[in-house]
C-alpha positions as CSV (number, residue, x, y, z in Angstrom):
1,X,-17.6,-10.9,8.4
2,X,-15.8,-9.3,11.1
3,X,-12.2,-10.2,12.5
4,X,-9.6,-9.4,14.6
5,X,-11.4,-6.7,16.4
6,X,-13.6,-5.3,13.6
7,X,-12.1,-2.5,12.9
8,X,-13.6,-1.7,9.7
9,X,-11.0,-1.1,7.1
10,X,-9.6,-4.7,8.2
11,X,-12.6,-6.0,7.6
12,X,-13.9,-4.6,4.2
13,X,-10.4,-5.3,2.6
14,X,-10.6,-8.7,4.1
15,X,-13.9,-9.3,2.9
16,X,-13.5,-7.3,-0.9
17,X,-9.6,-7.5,-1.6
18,X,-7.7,-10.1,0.6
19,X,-7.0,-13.6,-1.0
20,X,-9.6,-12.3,-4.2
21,X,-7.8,-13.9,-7.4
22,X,-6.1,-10.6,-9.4
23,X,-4.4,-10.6,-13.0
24,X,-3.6,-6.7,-13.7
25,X,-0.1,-5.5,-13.1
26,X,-1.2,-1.8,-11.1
27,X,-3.1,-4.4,-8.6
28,X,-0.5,-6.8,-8.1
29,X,2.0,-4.3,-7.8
30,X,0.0,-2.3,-5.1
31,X,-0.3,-5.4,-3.0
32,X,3.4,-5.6,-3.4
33,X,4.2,-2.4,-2.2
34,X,1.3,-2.4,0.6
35,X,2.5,-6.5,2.0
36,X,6.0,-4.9,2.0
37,X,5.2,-2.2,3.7
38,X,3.0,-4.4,6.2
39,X,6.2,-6.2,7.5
40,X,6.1,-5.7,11.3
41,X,3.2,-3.5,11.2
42,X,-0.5,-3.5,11.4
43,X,-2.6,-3.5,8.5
44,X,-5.2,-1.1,9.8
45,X,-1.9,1.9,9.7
46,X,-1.1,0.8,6.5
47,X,-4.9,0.2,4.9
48,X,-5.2,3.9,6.5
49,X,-1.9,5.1,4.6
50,X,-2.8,3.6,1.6
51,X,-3.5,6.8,-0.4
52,X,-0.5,8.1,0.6
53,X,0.9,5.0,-0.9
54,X,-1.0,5.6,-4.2
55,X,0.2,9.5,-4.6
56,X,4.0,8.2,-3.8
57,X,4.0,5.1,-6.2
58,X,2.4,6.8,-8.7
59,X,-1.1,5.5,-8.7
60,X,1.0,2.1,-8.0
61,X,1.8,2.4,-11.8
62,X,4.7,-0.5,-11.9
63,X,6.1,1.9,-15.3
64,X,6.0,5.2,-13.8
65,X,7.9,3.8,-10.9
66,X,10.4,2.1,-12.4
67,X,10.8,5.5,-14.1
68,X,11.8,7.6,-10.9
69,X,15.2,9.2,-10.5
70,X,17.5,9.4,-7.3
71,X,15.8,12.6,-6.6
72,X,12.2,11.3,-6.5
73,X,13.3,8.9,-4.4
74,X,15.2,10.5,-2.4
75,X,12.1,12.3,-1.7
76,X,9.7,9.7,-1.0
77,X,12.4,8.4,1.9
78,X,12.3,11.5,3.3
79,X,7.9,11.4,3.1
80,X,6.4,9.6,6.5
81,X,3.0,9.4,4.8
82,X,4.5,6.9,2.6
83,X,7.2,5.2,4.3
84,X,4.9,3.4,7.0
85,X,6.0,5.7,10.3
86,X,4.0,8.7,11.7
């Protein structure tokens, strides 16, 4: 199927990912952080920043983030791979 312009990576996460019933907590927590992240945005920048969203959330391990200090934050805010500019 192609949308909104076909742009590819719209498309296949349309077509694979979008609106595709999910149970697992690393999933739904990655389309939490990715639909937050999406607010004002395209989704083709942030389908393109997605890895950099998987190294910064910790392989969008709900646990691992829950486990980061002021410093590791502090770092991701600083990070424009992960923050949704650049």
């Amino acid at each position: 199927m192609v949308w909104v312009g076909g742009f590819g990576i719209d498309d296949a996460y349309h077509d694979t990912e979008w609106g595709v019933p999910r149970h697992d907590d690393r999933t739904l927590f990655e389309f939490l952080i990715l639909e937050g992240a999406q607010a004002g945005l395209s989704w083709e920048m942030i389908l393109r920043k997605r890895e950099a969203y998987r190294k910064a959330f910790g392989q969008f391990d709900p646990k691992r983030v829950a486990k980061f200090d002021a410093n590791k934050i502090e770092s991701l805010m600083g990070n424009e791979g992960s923050c949704g500019t650049g």
